[in-house]
VOPAFI-421014 format. One record per residue (C-alpha): residue number from 1; x, y, z; chain. Coordinates in Angstrom, 1 decimal. Example, Ala and Ser with C-alpha at 12.3 -4.5 7.8 and 13.67 -1.06 7.14 Angstrom:
2
<atom seq="1" east="12.3" north="-4.5" up="7.8" mol="A"/>
<atom seq="2" east="13.7" north="-1.1" up="7.1" mol="A"/>
This chain:
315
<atom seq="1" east="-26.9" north="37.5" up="23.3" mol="A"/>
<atom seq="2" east="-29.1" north="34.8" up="22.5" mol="A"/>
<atom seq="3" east="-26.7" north="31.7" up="22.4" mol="A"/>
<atom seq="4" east="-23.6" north="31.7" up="24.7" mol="A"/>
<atom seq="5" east="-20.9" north="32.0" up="22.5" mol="A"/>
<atom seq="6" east="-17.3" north="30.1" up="22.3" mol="A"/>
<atom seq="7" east="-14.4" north="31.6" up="23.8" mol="A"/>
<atom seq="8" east="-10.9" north="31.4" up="22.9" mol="A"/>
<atom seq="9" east="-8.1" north="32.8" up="24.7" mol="A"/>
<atom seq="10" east="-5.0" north="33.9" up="22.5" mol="A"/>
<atom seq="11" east="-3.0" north="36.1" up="25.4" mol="A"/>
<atom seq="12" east="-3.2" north="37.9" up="28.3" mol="A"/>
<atom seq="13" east="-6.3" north="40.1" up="27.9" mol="A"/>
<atom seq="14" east="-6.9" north="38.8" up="24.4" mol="A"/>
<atom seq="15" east="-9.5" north="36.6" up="23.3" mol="A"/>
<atom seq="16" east="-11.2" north="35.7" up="20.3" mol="A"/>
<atom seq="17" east="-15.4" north="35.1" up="20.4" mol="A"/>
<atom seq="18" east="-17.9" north="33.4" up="18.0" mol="A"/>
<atom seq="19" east="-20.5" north="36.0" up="17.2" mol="A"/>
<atom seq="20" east="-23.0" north="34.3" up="15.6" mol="A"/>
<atom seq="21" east="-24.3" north="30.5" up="15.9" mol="A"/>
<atom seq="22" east="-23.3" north="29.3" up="12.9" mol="A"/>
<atom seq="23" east="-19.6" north="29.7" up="13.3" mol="A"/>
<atom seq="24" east="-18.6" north="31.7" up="10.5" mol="A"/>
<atom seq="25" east="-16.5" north="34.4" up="12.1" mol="A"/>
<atom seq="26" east="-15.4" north="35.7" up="15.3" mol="A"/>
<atom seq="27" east="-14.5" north="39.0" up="17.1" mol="A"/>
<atom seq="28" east="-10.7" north="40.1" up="18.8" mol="A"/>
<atom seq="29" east="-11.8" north="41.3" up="22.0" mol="A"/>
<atom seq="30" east="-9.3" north="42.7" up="24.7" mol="A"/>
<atom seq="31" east="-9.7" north="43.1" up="28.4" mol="A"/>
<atom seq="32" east="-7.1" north="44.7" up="30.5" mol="A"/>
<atom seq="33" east="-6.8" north="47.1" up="33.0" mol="A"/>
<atom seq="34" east="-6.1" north="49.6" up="30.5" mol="A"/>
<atom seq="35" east="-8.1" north="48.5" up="28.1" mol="A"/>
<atom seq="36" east="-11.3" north="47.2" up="27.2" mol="A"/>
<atom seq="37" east="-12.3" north="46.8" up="23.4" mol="A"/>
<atom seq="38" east="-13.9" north="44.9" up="20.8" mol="A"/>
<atom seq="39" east="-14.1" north="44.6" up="16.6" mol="A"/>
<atom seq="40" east="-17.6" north="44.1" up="16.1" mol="A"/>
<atom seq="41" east="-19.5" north="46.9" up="14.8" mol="A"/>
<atom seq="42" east="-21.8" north="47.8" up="17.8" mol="A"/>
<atom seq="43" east="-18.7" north="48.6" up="19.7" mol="A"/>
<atom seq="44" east="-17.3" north="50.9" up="17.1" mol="A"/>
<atom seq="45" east="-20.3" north="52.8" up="16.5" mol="A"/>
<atom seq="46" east="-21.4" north="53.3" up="20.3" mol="A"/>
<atom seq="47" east="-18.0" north="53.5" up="22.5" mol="A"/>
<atom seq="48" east="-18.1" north="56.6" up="20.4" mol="A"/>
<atom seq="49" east="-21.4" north="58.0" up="22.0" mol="A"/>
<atom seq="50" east="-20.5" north="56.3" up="25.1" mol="A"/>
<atom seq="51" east="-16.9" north="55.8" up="26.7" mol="A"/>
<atom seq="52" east="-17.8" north="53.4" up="28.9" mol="A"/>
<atom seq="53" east="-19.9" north="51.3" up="26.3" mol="A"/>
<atom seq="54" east="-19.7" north="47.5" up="26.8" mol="A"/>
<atom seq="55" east="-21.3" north="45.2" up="23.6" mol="A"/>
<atom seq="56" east="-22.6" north="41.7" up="24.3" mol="A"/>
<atom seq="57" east="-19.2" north="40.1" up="23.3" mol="A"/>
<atom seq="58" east="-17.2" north="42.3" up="25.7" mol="A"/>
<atom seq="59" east="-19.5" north="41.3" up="29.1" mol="A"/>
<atom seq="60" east="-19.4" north="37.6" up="27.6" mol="A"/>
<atom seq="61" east="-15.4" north="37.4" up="27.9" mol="A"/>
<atom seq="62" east="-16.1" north="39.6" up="31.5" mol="A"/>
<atom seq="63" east="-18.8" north="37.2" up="32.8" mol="A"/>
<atom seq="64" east="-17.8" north="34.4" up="31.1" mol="A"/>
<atom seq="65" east="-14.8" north="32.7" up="33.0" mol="A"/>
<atom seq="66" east="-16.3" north="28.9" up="32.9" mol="A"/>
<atom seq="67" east="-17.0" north="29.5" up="29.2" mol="A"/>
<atom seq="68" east="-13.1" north="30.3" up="28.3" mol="A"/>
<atom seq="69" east="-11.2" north="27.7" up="26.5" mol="A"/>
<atom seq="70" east="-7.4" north="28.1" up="25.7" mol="A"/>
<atom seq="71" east="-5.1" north="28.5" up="23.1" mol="A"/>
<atom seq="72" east="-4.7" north="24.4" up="22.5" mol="A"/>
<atom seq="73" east="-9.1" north="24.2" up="21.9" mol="A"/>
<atom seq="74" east="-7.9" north="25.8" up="18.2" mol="A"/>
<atom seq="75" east="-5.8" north="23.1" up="17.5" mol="A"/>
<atom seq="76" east="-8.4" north="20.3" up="18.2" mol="A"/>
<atom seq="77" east="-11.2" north="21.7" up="16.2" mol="A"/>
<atom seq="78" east="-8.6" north="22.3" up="13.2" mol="A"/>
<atom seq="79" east="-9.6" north="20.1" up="10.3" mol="A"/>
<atom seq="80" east="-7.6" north="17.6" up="9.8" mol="A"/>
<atom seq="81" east="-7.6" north="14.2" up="8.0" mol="A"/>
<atom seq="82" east="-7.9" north="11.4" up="10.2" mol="A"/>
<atom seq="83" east="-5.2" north="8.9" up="9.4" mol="A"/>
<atom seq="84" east="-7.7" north="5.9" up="9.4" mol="A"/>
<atom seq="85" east="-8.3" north="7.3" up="5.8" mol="A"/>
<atom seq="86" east="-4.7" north="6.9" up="4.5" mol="A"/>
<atom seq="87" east="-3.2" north="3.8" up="2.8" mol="A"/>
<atom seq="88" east="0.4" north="3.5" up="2.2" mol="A"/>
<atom seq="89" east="0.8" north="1.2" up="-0.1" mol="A"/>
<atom seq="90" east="4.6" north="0.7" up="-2.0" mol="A"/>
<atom seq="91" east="5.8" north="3.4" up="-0.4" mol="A"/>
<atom seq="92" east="2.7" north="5.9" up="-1.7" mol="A"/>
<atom seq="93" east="-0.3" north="7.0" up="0.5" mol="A"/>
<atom seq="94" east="-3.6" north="7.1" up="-1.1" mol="A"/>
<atom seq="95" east="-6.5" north="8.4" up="0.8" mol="A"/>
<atom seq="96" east="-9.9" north="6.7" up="0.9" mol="A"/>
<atom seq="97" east="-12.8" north="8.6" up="-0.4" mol="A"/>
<atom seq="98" east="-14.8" north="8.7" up="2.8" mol="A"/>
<atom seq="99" east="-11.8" north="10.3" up="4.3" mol="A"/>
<atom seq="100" east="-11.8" north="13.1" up="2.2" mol="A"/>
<atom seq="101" east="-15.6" north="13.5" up="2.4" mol="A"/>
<atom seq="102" east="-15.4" north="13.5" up="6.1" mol="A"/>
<atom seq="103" east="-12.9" north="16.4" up="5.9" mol="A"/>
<atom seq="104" east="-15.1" north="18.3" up="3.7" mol="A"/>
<atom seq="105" east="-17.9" north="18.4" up="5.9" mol="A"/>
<atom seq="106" east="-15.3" north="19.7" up="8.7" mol="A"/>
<atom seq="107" east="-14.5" north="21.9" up="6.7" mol="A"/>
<atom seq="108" east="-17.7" north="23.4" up="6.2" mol="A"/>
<atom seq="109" east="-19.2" north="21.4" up="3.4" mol="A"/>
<atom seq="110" east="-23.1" north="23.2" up="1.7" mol="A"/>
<atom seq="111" east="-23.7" north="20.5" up="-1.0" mol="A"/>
<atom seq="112" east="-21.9" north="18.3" up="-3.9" mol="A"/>
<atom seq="113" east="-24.1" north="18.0" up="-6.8" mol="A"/>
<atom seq="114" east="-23.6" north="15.7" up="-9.9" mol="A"/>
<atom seq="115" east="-24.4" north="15.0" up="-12.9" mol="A"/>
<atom seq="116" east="-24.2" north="13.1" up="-15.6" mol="A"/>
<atom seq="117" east="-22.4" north="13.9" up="-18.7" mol="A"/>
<atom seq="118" east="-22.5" north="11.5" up="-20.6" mol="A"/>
<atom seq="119" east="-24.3" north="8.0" up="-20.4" mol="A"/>
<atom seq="120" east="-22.2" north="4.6" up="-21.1" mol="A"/>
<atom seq="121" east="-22.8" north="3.3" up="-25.0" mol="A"/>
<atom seq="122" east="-21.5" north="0.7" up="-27.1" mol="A"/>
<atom seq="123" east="-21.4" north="3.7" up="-29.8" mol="A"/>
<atom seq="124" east="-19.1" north="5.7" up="-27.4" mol="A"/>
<atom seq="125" east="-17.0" north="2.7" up="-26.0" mol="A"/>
<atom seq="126" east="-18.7" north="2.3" up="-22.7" mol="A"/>
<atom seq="127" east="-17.8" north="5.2" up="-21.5" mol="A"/>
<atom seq="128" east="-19.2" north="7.3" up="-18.9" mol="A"/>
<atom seq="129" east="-18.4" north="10.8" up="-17.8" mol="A"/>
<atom seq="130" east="-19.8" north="12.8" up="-14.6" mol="A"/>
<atom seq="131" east="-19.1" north="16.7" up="-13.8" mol="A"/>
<atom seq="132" east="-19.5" north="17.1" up="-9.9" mol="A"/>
<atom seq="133" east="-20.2" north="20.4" up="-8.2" mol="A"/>
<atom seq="134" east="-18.9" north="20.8" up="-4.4" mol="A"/>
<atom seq="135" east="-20.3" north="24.2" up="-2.6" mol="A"/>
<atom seq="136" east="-19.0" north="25.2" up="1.2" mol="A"/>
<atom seq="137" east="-20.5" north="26.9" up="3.3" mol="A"/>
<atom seq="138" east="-18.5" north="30.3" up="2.6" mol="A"/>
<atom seq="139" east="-20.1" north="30.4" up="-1.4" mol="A"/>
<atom seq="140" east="-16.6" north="28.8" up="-2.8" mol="A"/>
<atom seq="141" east="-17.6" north="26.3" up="-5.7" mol="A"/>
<atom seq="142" east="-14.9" north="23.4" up="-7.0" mol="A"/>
<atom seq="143" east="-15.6" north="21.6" up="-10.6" mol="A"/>
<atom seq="144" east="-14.0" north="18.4" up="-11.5" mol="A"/>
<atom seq="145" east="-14.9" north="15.9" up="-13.8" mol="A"/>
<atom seq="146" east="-14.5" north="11.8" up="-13.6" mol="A"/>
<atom seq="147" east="-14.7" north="8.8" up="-16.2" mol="A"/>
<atom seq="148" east="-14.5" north="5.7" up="-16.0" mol="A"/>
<atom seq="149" east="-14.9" north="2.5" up="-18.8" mol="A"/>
<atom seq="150" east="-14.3" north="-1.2" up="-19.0" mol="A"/>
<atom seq="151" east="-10.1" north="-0.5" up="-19.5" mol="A"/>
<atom seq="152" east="-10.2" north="1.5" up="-16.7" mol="A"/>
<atom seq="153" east="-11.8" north="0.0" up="-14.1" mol="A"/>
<atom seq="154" east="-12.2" north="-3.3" up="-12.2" mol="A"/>
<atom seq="155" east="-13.5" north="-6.6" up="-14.0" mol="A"/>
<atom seq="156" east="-15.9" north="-7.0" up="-10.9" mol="A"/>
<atom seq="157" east="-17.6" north="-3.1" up="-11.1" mol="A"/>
<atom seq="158" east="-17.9" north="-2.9" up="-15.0" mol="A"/>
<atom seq="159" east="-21.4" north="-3.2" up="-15.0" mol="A"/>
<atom seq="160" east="-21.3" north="0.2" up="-12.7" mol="A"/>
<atom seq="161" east="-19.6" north="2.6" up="-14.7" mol="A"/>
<atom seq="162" east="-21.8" north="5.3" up="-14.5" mol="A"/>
<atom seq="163" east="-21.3" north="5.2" up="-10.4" mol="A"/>
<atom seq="164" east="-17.4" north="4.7" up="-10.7" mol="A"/>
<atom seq="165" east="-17.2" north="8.1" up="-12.8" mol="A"/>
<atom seq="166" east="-19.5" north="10.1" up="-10.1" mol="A"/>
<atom seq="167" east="-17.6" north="8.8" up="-7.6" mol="A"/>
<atom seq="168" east="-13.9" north="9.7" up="-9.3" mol="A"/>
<atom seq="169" east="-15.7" north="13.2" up="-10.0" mol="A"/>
<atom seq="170" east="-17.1" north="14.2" up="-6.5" mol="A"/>
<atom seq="171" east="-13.4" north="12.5" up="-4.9" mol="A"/>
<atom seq="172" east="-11.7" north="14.8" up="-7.0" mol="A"/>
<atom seq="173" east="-13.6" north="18.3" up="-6.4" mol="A"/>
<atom seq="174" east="-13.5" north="17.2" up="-3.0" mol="A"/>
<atom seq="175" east="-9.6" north="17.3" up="-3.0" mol="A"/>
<atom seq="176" east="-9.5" north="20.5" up="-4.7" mol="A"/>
<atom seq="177" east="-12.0" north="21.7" up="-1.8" mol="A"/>
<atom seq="178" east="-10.0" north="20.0" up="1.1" mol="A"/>
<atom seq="179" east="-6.6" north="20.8" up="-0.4" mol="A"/>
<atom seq="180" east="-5.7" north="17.2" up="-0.4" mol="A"/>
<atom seq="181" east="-2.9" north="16.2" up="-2.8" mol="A"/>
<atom seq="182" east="-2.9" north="12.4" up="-2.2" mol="A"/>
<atom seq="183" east="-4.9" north="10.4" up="-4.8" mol="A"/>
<atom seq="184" east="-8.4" north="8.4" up="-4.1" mol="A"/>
<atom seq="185" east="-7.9" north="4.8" up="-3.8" mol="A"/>
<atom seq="186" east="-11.4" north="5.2" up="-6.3" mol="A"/>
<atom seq="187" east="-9.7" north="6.9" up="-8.7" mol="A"/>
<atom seq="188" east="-7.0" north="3.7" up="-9.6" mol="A"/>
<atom seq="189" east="-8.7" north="1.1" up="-12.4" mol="A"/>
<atom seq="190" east="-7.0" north="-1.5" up="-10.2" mol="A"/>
<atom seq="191" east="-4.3" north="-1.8" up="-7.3" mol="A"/>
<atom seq="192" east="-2.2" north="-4.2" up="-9.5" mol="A"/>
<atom seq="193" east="-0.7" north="-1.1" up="-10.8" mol="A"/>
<atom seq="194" east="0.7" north="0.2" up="-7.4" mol="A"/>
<atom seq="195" east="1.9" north="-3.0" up="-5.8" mol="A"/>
<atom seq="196" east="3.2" north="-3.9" up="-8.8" mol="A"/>
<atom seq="197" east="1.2" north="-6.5" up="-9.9" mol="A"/>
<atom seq="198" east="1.2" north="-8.7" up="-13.2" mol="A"/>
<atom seq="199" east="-2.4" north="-7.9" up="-13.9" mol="A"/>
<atom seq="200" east="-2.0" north="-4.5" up="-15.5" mol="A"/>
<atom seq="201" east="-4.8" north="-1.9" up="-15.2" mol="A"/>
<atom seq="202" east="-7.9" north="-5.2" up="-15.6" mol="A"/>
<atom seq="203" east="-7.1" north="-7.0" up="-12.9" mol="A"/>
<atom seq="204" east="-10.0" north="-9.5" up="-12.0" mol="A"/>
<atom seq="205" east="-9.4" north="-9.1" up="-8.2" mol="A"/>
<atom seq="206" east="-12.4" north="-10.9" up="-6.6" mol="A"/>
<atom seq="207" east="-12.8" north="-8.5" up="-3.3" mol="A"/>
<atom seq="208" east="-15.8" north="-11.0" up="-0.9" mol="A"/>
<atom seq="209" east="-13.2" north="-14.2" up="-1.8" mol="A"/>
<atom seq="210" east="-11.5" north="-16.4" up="0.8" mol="A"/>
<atom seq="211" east="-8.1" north="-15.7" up="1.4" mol="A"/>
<atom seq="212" east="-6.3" north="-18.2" up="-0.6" mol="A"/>
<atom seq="213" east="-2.1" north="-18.3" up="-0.1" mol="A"/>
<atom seq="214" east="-0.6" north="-20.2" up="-3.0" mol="A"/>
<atom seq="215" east="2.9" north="-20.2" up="-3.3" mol="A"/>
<atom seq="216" east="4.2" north="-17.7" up="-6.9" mol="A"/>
<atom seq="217" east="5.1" north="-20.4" up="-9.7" mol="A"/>
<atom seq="218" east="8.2" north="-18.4" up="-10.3" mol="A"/>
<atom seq="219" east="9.4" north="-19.2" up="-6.9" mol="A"/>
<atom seq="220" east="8.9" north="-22.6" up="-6.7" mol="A"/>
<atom seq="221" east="11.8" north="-25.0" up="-7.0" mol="A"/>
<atom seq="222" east="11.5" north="-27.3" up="-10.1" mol="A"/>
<atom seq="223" east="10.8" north="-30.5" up="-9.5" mol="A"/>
<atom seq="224" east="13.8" north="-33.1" up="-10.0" mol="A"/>
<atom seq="225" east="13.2" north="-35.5" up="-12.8" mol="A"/>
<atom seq="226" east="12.4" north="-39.1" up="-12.4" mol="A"/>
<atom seq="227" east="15.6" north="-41.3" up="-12.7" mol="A"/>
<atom seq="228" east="16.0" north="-42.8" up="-15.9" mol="A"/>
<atom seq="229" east="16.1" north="-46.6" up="-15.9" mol="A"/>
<atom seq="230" east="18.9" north="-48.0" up="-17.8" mol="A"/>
<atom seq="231" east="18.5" north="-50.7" up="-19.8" mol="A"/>
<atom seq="232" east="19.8" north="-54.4" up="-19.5" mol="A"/>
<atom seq="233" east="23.3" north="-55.3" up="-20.0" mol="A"/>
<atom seq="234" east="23.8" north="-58.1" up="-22.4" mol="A"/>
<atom seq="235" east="27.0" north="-59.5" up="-23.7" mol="A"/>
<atom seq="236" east="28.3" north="-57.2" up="-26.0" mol="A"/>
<atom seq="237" east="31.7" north="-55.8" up="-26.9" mol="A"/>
<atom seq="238" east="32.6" north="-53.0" up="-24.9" mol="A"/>
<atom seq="239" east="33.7" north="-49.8" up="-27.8" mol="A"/>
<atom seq="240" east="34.9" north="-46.9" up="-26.2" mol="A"/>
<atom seq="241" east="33.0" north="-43.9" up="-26.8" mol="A"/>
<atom seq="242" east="33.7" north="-41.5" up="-29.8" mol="A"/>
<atom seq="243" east="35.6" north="-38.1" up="-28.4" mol="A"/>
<atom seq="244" east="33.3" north="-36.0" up="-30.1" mol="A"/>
<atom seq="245" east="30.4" north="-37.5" up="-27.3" mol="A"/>
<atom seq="246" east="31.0" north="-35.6" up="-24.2" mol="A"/>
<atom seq="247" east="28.9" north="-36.0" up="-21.2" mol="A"/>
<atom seq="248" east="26.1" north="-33.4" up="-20.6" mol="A"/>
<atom seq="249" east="26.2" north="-31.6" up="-17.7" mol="A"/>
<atom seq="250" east="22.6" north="-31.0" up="-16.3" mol="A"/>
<atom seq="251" east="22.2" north="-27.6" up="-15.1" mol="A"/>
<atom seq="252" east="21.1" north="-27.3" up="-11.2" mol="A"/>
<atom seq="253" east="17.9" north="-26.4" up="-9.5" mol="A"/>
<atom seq="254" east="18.5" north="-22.3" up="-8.9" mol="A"/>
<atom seq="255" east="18.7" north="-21.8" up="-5.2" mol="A"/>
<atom seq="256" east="16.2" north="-20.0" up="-3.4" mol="A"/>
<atom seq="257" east="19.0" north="-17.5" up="-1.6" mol="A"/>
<atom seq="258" east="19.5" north="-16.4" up="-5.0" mol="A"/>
<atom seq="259" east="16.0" north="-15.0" up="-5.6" mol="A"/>
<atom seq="260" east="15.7" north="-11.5" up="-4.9" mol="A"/>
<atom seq="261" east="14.0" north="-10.4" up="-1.4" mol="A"/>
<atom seq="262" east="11.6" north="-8.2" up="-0.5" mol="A"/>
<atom seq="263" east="12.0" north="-4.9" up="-0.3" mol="A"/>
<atom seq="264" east="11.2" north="-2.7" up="2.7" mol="A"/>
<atom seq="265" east="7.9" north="-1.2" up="0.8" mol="A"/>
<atom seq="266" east="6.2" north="-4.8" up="0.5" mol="A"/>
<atom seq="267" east="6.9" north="-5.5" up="4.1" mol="A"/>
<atom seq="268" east="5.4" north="-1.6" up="5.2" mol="A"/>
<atom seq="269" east="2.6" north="-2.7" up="2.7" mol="A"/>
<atom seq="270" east="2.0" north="-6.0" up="3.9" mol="A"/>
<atom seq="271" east="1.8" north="-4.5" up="7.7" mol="A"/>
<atom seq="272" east="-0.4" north="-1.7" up="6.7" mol="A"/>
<atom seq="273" east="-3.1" north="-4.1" up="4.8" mol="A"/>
<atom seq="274" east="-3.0" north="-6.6" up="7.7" mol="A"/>
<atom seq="275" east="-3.7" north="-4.1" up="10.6" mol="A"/>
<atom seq="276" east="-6.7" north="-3.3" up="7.8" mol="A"/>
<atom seq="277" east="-8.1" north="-6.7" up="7.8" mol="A"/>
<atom seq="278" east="-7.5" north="-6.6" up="11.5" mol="A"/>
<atom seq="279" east="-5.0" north="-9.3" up="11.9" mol="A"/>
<atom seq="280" east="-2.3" north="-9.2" up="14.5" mol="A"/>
<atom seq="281" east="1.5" north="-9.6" up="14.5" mol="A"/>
<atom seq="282" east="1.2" north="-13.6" up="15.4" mol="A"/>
<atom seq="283" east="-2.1" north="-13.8" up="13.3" mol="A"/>
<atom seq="284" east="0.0" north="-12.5" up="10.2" mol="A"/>
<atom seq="285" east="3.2" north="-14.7" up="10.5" mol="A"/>
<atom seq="286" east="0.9" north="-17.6" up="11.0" mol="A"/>
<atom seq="287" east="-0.2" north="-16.9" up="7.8" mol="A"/>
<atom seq="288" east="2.9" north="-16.6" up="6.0" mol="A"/>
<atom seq="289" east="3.9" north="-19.3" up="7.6" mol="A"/>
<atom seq="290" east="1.6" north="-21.8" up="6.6" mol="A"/>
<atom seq="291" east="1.5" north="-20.3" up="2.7" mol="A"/>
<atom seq="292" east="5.4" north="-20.0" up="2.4" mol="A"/>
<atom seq="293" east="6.6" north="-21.8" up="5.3" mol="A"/>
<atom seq="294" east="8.5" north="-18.7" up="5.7" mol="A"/>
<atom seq="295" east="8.5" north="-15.4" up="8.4" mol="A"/>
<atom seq="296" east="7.1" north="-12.4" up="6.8" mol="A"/>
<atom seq="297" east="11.1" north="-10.9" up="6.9" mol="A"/>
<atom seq="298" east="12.2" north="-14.0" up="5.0" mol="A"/>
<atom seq="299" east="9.2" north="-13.6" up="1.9" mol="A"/>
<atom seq="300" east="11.3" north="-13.7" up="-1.7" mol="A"/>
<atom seq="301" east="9.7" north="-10.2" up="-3.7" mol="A"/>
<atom seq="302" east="7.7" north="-12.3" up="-5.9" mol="A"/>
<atom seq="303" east="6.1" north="-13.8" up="-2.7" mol="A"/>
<atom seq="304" east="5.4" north="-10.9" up="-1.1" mol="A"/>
<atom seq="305" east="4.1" north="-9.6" up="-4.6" mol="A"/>
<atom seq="306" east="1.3" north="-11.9" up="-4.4" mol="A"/>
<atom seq="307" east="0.6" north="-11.8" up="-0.8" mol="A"/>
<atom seq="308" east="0.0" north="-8.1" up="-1.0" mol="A"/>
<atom seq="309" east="-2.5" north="-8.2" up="-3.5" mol="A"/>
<atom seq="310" east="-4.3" north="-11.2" up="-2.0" mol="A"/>
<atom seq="311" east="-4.2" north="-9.2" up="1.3" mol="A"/>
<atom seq="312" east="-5.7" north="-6.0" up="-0.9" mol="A"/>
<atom seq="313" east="-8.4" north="-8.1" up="-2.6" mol="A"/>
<atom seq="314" east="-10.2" north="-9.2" up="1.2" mol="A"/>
<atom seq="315" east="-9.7" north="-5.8" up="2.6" mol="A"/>
């Protein structure tokens, strides 16, 4: 054998061993005392000439003792999605794109082509289309398609539409590849529409700004009105006023305990976009603090509303 081979072992006696370099399948081998056998072909044709036959896979598990790994080594090469790559955001997880490309290649990823399908034009409403083709290593191919125009996409990538639809296109056959059922945060036009934002699907969410914390006008108390002056009292006959002339009562200020709070998907939101930006616990309520003059666990929905999406557009 020409490369020294992985070794996995399942049982007692039982192992499993790569047989060729590029990983792409593996042979049961047993050893006992009773027993001695292997699946690969050059056993199964010579053990029948020769009883005592021994193939290259059978004296690699024999000589091989420093090269054996256990049962747990399957686990840790398993694919898996590295949870970097997921954002939970009002109670949904959305998957980054880079995640789910750097599952594909663990999973054995040949090539992704695209191509265009259709070029943005005023004649077709800006609108650009892209089919991408993902190949793995084993000769499975995954189609999917992606568009993207000015309504449904961000104000600050119009002028990239072309790029937003390959990228929606080569996210989604990469899914279908990787068996992924979470969306691409690539594929939303904006994040407005998962936090619940006022902006709709156009948001003009300026991602390089400065953090800037303003206080929501809905949650703002209204500001009492200047006292009236009254005017000078001269020397006239006192009337009484007409019973049909009643006093107006002026209506109160609403109280801030009446707002609504926020619910426990903002504040998992607000966590998960801060340990993003890389802020810590004390970092954060500072924060909050100095914007609201508030803890986070005190921020009114509307508040928190408009903290997450400021927190969204610096990540």
């Amino acid at each position: 054998m020409s490369y020294k081979p992985r070794i996995i072992r399942i049982d007692d006696g039982e192992f499993y061993v790569e047989g060729s370099p590029e990983k792409k399948f593996c042979y049961r081998v047993i050893v006992t005392d009773e027993e001695q056998t292997c699946t690969c072909g050059d056993y199964t044709i010579e053990v029948k000439k020769d009883p005592g036959y021994r193939c290259e896979h059978l004296l690699a598990v024999l000589s091989g003792n420093g090269n054996i790994e256990g049962l747990a080594a399957l686990d840790r090469s398993k694919p898996k999605l590295d949870e970097r790559f997921i954002s939970s955001i009002q109670g949904r997880d959305f998957v980054i794109y880079a995640g789910v490309l750097d599952l594909a290649h663990q999973r054995g990823l040949r090539s992704v082509v695209v191509d265009a399908v259709q070029y943005p034009t005023a004649e077709n409403g800006m609108e650009a289309i892209c089919k991408a083709t993902v190949e793995s290593e084993c000769g499975e191919t995954f189609v999917e398609w992606g568009d993207a125009n000015p309504k449904n996409v961000n104000t600050m990538v119009v002028r990239h539409l072309l790029r937003i639809a390959a990228t929606r296109a080569k996210a989604r056959a990469l899914r279908d590849f990787t068996n992924i059922g979470m969306t691409c945060l690539e594929e939303l036009g904006d994040l407005d529409e998962v936090s619940g934002g006022e902006n709709g699907g156009n948001g003009a969410a300026k991602k390089n700004a400065p953090l800037k914390f303003e206080r929501p006008a809905e949650t703002e108390r209204p500001k009492k009105p200047a006292a009236r002056k009254e005017p000078a009292v001269r020397d006239v006959p006192k009337t009484p006023p007409p019973e049909s002339k009643k006093e107006e009562s002026k209506p109160e200020p609403p109280k801030q305990d009446n707002m609504p709070r926020m619910s426990t998907a903002q504040l998992k939101a607000i966590e998960n976009l801060s340990r993003r930006r890389g802020l810590s616990r004390e970092e954060l309520e500072d924060l909050v603090r100095k914007s609201y003059g508030n803890p986070v666990e005190n921020l009114g929905a509307a508040e928190a509303s408009a903290f997450i999406r400021l927190l969204q557009q610096s990540a």
